[in-house]
C-alpha positions as CSV (number, residue, x, y, z in Angstrom):
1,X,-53.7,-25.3,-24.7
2,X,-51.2,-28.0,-25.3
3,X,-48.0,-27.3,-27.3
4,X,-47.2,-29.4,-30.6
5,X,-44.4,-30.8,-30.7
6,X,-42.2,-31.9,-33.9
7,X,-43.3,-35.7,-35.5
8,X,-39.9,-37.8,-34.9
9,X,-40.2,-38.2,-38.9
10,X,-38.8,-34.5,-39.0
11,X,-35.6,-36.0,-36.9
12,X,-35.3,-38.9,-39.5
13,X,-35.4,-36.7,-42.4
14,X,-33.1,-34.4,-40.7
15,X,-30.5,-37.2,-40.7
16,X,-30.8,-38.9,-43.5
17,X,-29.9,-34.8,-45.0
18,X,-26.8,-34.7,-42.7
19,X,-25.7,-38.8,-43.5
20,X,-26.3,-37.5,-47.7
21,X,-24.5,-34.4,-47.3
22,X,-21.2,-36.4,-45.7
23,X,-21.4,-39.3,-48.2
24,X,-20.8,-36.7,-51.3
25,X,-17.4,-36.4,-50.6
26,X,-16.9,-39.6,-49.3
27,X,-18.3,-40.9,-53.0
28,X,-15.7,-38.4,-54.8
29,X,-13.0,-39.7,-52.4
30,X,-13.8,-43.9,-53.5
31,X,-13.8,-42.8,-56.9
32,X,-10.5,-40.8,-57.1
33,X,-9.1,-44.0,-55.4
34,X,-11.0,-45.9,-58.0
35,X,-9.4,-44.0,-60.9
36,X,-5.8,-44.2,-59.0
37,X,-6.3,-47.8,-59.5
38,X,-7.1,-48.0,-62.9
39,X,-4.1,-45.4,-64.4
40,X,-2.1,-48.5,-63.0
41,X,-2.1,-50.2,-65.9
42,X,-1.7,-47.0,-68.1
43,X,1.1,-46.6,-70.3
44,X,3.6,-44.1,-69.9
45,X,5.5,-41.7,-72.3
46,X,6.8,-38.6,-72.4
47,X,5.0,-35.0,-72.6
48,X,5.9,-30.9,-73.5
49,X,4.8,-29.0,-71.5
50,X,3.1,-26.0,-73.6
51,X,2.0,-23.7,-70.4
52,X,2.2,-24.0,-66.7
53,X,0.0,-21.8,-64.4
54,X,-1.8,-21.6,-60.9
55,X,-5.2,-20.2,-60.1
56,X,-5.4,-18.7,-57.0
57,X,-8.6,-18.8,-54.6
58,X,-9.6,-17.1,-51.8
59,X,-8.2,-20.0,-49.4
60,X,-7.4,-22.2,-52.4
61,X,-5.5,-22.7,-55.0
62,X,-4.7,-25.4,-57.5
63,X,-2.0,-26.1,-60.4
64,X,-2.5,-26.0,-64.3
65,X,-1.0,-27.4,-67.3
66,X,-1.4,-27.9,-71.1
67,X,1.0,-30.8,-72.3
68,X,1.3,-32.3,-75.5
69,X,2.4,-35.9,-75.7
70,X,2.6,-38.6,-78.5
71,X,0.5,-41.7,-78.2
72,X,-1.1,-44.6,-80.9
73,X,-3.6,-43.7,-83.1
74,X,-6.5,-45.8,-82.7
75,X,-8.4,-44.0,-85.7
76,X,-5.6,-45.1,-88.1
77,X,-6.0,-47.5,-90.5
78,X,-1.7,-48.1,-90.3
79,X,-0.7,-50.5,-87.3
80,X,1.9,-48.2,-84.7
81,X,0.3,-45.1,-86.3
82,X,1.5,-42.8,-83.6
83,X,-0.2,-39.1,-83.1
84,X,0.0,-36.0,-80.8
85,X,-2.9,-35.0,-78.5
86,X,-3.2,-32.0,-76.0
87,X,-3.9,-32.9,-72.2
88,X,-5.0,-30.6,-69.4
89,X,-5.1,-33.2,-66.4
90,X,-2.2,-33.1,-64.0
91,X,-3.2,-35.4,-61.1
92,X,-5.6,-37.6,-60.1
93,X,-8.2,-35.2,-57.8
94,X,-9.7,-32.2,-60.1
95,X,-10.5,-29.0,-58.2
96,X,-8.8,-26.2,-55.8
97,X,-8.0,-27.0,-52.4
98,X,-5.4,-26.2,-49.8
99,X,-4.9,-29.7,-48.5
100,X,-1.0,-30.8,-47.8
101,X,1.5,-29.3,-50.5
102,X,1.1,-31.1,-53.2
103,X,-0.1,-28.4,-55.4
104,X,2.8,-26.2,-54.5
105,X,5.1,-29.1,-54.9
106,X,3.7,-29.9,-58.2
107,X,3.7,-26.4,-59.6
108,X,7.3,-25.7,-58.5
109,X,8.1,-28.7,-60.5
110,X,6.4,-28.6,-63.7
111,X,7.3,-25.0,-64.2
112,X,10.7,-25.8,-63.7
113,X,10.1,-28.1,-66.5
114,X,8.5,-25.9,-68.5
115,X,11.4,-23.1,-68.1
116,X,13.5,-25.1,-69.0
117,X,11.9,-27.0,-71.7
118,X,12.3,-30.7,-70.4
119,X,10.0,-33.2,-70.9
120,X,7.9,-35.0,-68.0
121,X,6.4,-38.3,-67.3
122,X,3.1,-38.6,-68.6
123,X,1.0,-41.8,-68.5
124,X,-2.6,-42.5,-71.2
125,X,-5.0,-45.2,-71.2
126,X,-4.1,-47.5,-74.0
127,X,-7.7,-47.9,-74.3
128,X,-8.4,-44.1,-74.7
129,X,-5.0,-42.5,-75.6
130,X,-6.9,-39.2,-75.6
131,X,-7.0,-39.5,-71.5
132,X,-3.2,-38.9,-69.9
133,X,-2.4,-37.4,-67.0
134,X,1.3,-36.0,-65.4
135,X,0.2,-37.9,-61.3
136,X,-1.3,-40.8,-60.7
137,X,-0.5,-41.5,-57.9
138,X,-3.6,-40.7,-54.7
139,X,-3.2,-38.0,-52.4
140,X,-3.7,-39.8,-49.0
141,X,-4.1,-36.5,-46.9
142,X,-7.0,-35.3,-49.5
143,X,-8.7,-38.7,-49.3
144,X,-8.1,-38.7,-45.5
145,X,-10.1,-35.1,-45.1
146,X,-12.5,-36.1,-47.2
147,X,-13.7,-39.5,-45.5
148,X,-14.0,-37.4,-42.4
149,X,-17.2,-36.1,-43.6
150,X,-19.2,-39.1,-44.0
151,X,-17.7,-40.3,-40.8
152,X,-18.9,-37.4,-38.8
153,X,-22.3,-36.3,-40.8
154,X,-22.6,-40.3,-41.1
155,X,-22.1,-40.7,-37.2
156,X,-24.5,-37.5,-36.4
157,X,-26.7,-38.5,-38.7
158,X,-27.5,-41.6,-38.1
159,X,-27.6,-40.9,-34.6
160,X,-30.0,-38.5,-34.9
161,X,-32.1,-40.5,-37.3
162,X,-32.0,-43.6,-35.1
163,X,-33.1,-41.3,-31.8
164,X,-36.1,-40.3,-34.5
165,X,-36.8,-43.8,-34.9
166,X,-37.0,-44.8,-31.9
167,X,-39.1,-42.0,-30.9
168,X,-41.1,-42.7,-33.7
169,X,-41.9,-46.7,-32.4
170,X,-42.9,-45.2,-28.9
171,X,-45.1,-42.6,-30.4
172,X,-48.6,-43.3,-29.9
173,X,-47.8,-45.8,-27.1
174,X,-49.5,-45.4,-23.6
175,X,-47.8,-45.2,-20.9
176,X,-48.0,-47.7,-18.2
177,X,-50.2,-46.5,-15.2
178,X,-48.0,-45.8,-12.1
179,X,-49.4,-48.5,-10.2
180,X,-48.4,-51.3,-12.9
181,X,-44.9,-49.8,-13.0
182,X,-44.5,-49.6,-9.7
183,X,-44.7,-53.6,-9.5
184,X,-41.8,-54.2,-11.4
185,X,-39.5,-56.8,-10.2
186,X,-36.5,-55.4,-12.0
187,X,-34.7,-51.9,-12.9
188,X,-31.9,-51.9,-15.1
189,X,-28.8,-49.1,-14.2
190,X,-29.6,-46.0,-16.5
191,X,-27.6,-46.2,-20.0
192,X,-24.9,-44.0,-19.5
193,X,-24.9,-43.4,-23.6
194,X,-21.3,-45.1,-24.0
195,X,-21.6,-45.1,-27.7
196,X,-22.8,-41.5,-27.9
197,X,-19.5,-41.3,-26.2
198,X,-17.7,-42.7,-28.2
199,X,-19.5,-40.6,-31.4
200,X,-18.9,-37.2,-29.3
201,X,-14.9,-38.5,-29.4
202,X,-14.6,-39.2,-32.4
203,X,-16.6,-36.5,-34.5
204,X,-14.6,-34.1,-31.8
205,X,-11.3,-35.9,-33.0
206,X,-11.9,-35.9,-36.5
207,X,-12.1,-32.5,-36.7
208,X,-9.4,-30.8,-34.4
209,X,-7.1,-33.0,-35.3
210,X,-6.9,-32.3,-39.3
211,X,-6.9,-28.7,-38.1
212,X,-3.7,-29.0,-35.8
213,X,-1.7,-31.1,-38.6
214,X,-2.6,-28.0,-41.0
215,X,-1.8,-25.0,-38.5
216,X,1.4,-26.8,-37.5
217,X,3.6,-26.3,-40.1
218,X,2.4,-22.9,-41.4
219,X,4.6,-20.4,-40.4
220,X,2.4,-17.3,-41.2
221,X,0.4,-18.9,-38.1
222,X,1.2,-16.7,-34.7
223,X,2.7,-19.2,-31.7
224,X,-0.3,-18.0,-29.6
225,X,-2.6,-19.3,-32.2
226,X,-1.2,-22.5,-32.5
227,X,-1.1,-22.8,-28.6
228,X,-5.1,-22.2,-28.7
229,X,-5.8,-24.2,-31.5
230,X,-3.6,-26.9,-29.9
231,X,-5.9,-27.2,-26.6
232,X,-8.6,-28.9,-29.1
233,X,-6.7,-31.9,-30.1
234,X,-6.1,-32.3,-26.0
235,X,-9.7,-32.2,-25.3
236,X,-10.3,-34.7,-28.0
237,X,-7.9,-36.9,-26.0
238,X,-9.4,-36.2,-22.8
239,X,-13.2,-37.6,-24.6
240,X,-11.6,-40.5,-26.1
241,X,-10.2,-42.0,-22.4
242,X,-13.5,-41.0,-20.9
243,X,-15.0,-43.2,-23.7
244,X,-12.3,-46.0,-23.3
245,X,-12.9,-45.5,-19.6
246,X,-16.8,-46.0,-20.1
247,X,-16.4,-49.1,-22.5
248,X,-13.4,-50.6,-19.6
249,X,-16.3,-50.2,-16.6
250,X,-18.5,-51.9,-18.6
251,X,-16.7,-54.8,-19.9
252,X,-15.4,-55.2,-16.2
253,X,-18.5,-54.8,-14.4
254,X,-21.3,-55.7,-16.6
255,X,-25.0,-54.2,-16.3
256,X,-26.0,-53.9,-13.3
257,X,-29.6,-54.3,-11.8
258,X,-31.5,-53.7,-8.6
259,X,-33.9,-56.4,-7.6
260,X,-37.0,-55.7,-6.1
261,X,-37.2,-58.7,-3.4
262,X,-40.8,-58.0,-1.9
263,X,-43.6,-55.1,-1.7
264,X,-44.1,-53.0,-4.3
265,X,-42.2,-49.2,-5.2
266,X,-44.8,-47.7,-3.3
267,X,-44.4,-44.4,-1.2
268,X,-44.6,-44.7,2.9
269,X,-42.6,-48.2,3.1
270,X,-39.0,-49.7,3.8
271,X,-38.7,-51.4,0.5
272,X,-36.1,-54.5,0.4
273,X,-33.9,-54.8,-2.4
274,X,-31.1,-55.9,-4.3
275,X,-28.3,-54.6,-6.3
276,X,-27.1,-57.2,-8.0
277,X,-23.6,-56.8,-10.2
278,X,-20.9,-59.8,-12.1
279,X,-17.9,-58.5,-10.1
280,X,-16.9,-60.0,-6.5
281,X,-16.4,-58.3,-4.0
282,X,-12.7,-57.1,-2.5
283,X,-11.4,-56.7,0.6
284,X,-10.6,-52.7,0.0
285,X,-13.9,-51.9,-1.6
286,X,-15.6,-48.7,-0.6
287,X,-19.8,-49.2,-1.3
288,X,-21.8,-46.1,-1.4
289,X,-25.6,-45.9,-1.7
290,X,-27.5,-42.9,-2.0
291,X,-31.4,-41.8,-2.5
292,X,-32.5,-39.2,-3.6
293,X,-35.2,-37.2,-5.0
294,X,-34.3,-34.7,-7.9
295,X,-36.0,-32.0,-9.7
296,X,-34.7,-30.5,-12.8
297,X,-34.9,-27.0,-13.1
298,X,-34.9,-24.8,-16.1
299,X,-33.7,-20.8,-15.9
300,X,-33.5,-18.5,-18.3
301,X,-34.9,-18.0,-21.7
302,X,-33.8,-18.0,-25.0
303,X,-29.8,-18.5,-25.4
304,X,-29.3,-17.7,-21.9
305,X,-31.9,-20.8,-20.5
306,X,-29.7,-23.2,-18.5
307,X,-30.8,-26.8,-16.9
308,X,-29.7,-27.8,-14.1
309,X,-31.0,-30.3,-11.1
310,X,-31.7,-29.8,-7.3
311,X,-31.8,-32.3,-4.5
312,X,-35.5,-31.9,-3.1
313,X,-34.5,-35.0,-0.4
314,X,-31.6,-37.3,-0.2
315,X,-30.6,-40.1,2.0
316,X,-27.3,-41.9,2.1
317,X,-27.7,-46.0,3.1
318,X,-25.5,-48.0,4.9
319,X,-24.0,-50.9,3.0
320,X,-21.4,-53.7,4.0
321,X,-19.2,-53.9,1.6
322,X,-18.6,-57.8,2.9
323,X,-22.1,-58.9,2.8
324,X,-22.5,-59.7,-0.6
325,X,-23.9,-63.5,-1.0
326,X,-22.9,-65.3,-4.0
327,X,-26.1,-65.9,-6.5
328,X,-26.0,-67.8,-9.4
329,X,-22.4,-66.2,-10.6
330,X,-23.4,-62.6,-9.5
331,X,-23.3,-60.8,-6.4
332,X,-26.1,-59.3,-4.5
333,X,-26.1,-56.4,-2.4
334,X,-29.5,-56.0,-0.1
335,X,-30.5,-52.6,0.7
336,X,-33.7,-51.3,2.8
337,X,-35.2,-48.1,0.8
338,X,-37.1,-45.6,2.5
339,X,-39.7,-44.1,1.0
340,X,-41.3,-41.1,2.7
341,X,-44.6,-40.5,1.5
342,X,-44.5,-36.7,1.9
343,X,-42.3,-35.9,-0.6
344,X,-43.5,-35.1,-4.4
345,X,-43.8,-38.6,-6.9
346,X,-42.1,-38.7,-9.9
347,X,-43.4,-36.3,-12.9
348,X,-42.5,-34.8,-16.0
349,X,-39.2,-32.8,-14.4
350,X,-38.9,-35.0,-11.0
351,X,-37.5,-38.2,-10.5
352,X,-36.9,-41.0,-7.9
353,X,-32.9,-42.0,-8.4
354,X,-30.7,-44.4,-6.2
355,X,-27.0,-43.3,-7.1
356,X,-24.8,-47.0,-6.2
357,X,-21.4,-47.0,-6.9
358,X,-18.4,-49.6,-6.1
359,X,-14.9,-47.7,-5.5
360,X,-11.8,-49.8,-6.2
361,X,-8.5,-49.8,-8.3
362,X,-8.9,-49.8,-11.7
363,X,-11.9,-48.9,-13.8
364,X,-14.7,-48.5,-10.4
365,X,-17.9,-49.1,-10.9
366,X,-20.6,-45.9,-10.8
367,X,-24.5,-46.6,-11.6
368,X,-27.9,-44.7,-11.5
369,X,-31.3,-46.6,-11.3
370,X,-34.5,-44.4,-11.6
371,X,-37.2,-45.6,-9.2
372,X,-40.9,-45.8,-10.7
373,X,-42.3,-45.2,-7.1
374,X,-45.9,-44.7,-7.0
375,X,-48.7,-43.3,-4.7
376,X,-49.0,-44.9,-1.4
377,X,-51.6,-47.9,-0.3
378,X,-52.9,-49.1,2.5
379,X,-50.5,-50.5,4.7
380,X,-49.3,-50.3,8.4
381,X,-46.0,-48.3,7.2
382,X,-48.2,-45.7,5.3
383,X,-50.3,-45.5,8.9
384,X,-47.4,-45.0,10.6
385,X,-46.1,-42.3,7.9
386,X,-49.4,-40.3,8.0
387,X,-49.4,-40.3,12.0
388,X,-45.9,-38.6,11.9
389,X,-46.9,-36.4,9.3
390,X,-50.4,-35.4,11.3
391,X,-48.2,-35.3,14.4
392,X,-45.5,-32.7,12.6
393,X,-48.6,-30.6,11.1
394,X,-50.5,-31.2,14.7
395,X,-47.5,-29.2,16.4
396,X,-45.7,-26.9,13.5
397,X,-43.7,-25.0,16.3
398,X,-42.2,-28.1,17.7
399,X,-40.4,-28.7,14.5
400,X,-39.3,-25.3,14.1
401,X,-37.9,-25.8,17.0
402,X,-36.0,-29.0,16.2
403,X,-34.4,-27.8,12.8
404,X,-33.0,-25.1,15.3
405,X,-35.1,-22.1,14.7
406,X,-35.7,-19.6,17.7
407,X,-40.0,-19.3,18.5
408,X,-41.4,-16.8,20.9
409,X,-44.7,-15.4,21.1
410,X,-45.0,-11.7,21.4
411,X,-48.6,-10.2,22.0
412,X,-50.4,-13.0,20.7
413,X,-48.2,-12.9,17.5
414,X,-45.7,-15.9,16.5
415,X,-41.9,-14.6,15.7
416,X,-40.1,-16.8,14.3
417,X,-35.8,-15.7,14.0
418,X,-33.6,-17.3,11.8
419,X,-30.3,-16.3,13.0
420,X,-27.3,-15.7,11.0
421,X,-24.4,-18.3,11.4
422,X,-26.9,-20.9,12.3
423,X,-25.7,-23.8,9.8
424,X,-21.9,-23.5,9.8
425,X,-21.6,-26.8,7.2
426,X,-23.7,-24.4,4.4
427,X,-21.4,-21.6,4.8
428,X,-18.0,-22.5,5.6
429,X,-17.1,-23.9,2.4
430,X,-17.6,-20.7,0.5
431,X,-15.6,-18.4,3.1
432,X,-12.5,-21.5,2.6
433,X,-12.7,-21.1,-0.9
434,X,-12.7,-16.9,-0.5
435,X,-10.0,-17.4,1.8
436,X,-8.1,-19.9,-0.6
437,X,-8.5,-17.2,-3.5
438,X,-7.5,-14.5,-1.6
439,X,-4.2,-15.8,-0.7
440,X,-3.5,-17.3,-4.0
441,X,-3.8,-13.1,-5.0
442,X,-1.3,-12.1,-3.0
443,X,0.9,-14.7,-3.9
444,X,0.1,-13.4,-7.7
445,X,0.9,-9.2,-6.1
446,X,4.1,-11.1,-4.8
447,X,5.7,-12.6,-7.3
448,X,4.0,-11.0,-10.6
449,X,3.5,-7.7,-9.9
450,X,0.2,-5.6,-8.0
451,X,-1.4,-5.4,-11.4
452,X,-2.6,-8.4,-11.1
453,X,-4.9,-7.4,-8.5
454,X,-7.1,-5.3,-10.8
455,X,-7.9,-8.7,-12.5
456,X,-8.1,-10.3,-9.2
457,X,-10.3,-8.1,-7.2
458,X,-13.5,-8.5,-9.0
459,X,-13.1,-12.2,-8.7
460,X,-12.8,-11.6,-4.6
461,X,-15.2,-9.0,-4.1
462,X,-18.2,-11.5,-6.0
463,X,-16.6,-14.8,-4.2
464,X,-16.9,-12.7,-0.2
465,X,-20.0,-10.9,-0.8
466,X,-21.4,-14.4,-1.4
467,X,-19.9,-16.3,1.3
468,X,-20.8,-13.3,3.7
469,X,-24.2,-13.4,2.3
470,X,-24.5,-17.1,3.2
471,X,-23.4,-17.1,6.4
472,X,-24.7,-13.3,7.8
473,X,-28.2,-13.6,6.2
474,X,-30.9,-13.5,8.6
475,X,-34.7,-12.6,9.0
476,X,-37.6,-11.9,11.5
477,X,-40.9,-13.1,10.6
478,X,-44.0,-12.3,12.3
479,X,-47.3,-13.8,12.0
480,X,-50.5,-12.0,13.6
481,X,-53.9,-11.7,12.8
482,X,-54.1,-11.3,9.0
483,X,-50.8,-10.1,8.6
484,X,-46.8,-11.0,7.9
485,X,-44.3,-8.9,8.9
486,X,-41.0,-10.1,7.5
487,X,-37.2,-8.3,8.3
488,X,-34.6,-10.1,6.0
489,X,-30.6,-8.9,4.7
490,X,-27.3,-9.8,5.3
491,X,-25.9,-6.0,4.9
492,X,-28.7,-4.1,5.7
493,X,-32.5,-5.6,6.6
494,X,-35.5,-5.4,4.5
495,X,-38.9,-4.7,6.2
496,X,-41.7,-5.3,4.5
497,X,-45.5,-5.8,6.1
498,X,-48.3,-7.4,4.3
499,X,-51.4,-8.3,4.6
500,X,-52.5,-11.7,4.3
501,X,-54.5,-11.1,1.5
502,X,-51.5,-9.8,-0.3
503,X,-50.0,-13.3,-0.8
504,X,-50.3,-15.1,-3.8
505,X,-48.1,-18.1,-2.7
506,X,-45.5,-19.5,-0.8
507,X,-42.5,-20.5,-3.1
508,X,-39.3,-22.8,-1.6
509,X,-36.7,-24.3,-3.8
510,X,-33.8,-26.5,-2.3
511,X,-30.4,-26.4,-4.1
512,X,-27.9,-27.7,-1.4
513,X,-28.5,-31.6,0.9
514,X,-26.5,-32.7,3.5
515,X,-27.0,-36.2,4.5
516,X,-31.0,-36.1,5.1
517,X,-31.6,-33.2,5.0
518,X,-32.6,-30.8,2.1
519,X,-31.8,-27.1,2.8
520,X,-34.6,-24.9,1.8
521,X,-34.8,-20.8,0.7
522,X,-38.5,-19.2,0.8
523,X,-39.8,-15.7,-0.4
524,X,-43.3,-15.0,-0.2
525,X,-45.1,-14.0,-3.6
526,X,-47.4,-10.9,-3.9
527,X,-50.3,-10.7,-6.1
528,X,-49.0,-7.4,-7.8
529,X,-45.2,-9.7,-9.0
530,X,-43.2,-8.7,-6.0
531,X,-41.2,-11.8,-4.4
532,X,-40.1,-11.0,-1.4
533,X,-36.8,-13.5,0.6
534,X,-38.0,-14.7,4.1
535,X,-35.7,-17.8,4.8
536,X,-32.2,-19.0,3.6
537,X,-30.9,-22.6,4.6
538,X,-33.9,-23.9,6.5
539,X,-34.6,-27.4,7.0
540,X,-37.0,-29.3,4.5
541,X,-39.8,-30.3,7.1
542,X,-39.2,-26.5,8.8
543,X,-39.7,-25.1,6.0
544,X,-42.9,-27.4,4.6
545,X,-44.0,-26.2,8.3
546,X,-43.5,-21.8,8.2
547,X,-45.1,-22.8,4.7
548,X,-47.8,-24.0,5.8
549,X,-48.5,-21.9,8.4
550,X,-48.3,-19.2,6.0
551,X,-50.7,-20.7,3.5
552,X,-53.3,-21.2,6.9
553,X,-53.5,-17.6,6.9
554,X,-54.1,-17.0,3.4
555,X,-57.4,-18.8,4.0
């Protein structure tokens, strides 16, 4: 059955409730500011003060007065008929709030006043005398916090209601077949959502930073607190340069695109293209080319589901940094892309991406293009591709062999050893870093104090059991008639012995590439849930092979 999923209206009407909710104050800030503008032309006078007070909130608080002043009586029928009236209003905003100190300030004075029975300014509309009030001048930091709300619900709002629209406009829309898209001429580089960027840094921003500017100068506020709160205001540096950084690369390098200059994106060809970009080349520029094929992988459930991507294949492609030829005021950059036809084509969670990036001072240039690579046709390349792959499939051992695993034949049966220490480039990096950590610890014991190792140590023990486990793991498999025996561990090996009917499937994910190569681990699935580890760092086409082999039983 297939899962509904939420109309994109639901995302417009969702922000057009967040850009509503951040205008409100944004509307009460224009028209204090508007009312600031217009006691301008008040007149001022005099006022007794009758009663001074505070109310007192929960975080809040806010001053009150009653003031009596004298102002013309426009009721009268005498001309300068003067009168008294009562006034409540002490400033221009209305409400409680703990903004700044103005209410403080403003308290402390008018209750001086009051004790001691002066008068204070006081300023009436001449057009109304019955409307006075003691301030009229704005309070910038109030307006100030309260813009920030339509500036951040405006930003996230209308985000979020554009990305609704625009889902909206492709709704309904078929998608292009692969064939048709894998004729296009020209790719644009991904966007690398610059202005979402800049939205993240400033919505970040505007809130940390009002924070800081009102924990600062409270001294009820612990140091430690202020320390904390303080690494907010950093970070909301840190996403503003990434942003200015973003909107520099651009402006310097332009958009780039990658040309297709003939064939088609079709799997089991050399394709020839170009990466074409507005900057010329220099002398000490470092060009880097990568292709790869990436699947994103989902773990988890609930809160605790987490998304992250693995390198199925990847290939890195030489490139002269030299050889670009001028064309028509940009510069081109051919590049021959393989592409192998026995790897998966793009899907729902898999993707074809070419990773080009141009290394020099100043803002470098870094670009992803996705690839809409198709099915293979006919064609002497995809020929030659499906004789190799017969040829591999023809001779599994043989490429066993190759990717370094040890074969024998014992009684008729095929054992097959992966060794431990076998691929020292997997491994070594995670003993380094154990080794790096454990000496930073005992520079900590030395200089601290040896209680630091009890925070230490379960840090070390989890970094060298997995860098031991890496590099010691190893496992015996046996194939016979209608059977797999399989011997795997690091510590201590695990035998288990199935039959071949036992196994529901073969399962291999690859997390780690070097170069060509994608490194592979395998565990064979039962049909009553149990999954049982047979491989750990095997080579991709070794480990399409044991797969295979495995899945041959099976029928």
């Amino acid at each position: 059955m297939a899962s509904k999923q939420a109309h994109p209206g639901c995302l417009v009407l969702f922000g057009l409730i967040f850009v509503i909710a951040g205008s409100i104050p944004g509307c009460i800030a224009l028209h204090d500011l508007s009312t600031a503008e217009g006691t301008a032309s008040w007149s001022e006078t005099t006022a007794v003060l009758l009663t001074v007070d505070k109310h007192q909130g929960d975080d809040t608080w806010s001053v009150e007065a009653k003031y009596r002043y004298r102002a013309p009586d426009p009721e009268s029928l005498e001309p300068g008929a003067m009168r008294d009236y009562d006034g409540l209003r002490v400033g221009i905003h209305s409400g409680s709030d703990n903004i700044g100190s103005w209410q403080e300030d403003t308290y402390r004075r008018l209750h001086k006043a009051w004790k001691s029975g002066q008068p204070v300014p006081c300023w009436y509309d001449p057009a109304q005398p019955a409307q006075a009030v003691l301030d009229r001048t704005p309070r910038w930091e109030l307006v100030g916090f309260m813009f920030i709300f339509p500036l951040v619900f405006g930003l996230a709002g209308g985000g979020i209601a554009w990305f609704g629209i625009s889902l909206w406009r492709k709704r309904g829309q078929p998608a292009p077949e692969p064939q048709v898209l894998a004729q296009q001429t020209v790719i644009r580089a991904e966007s690398r959502s610059g202005c979402v960027m800049w939205v993240v840094a400033i919505i970040w921003n505007a809130i940390s930073t009002p924070v800081l500017f009102v924990l600062l100068p409270d001294s009820d506020v612990p140091f430690w607190a202020k320390l904390l709160f303080g690494l907010f205001p950093l970070i909301g540096l840190a996403l503003l340069w990434a942003a200015l950084l973003g909107t520099l690369r651009r402006l310097r390098h332009g958009r780039t695109e990658l040309r297709l200059d003939q064939g088609s994106w079709n799997a089991g060809r050399t394709v020839h293209a170009t990466v074409v970009v507005r900057t010329a080349p220099q002398p000490d520029d470092v060009v880097e080319a990568k292709l790869a094929v990436v699947r994103t992988v989902t773990t988890g459930s609930g809160e605790d589901e987490r998304t992250s991507e693995q390198t199925e294949w990847s290939v890195v492609l030489p490139v002269d940094a030299m050889a670009a030829r001028n064309a028509g005021g940009m510069w081109a950059y051919a590049l021959d892309l393989p592409l192998p036809s026995d790897l998966p084509l793009p899907g729902e969670r898999l993707v074809w991406r070419l990773e080009w990036s141009i290394v020099r001072p100043g803002p470098d240039l870094s670009e992803r293009f996705v690839l809409p690579v198709a099915a293979a046709t006919d064609g002497a390349e995809l020929q030659a591709a499906a004789v190799a792959a017969a040829v591999d499939r023809a001779d599994p051992l043989a490429v066993l062999r190759r990717a370094g695993v040890r074969v024998t034949e014992e009684r008729g049966d095929v054992v097959i050893h992966l060794p431990a220490w076998r691929n020292p480039g997997l491994h070594l990096s995670g003993l380094i870093a154990s080794a790096i950590l454990t000496g930073a610890a005992y520079g900590l014991w030395l200089e601290v104090g040896w209680w630091t190792a009890l925070l230490s140590l379960p840090i070390l023990l989890l970094s060298w059991r997995a860098a031991l486990r890496s590099a010691s793991w190893r496992s015996t498999i046996t194939l016979g008639s209608g059977r797999v025996a399989v011997a795997a561990g690091w510590w201590r090996l695990l035998r288990h012995e199935l039959k071949s009917s036992e196994i529901s499937a073969v399962e291999r994910r690859s997390s780690m590439s070097s170069g060509e190569t994608a490194w592979h681990n395998m565990w064979l699935q039962t049909g009553d849930g149990a999954r049982i580890a047979i491989a750990r760092g095997i080579a991709g086409p070794a480990a399409a092979r044991l797969a295979e082999m495995i899945e041959a039983m099976r029928r």
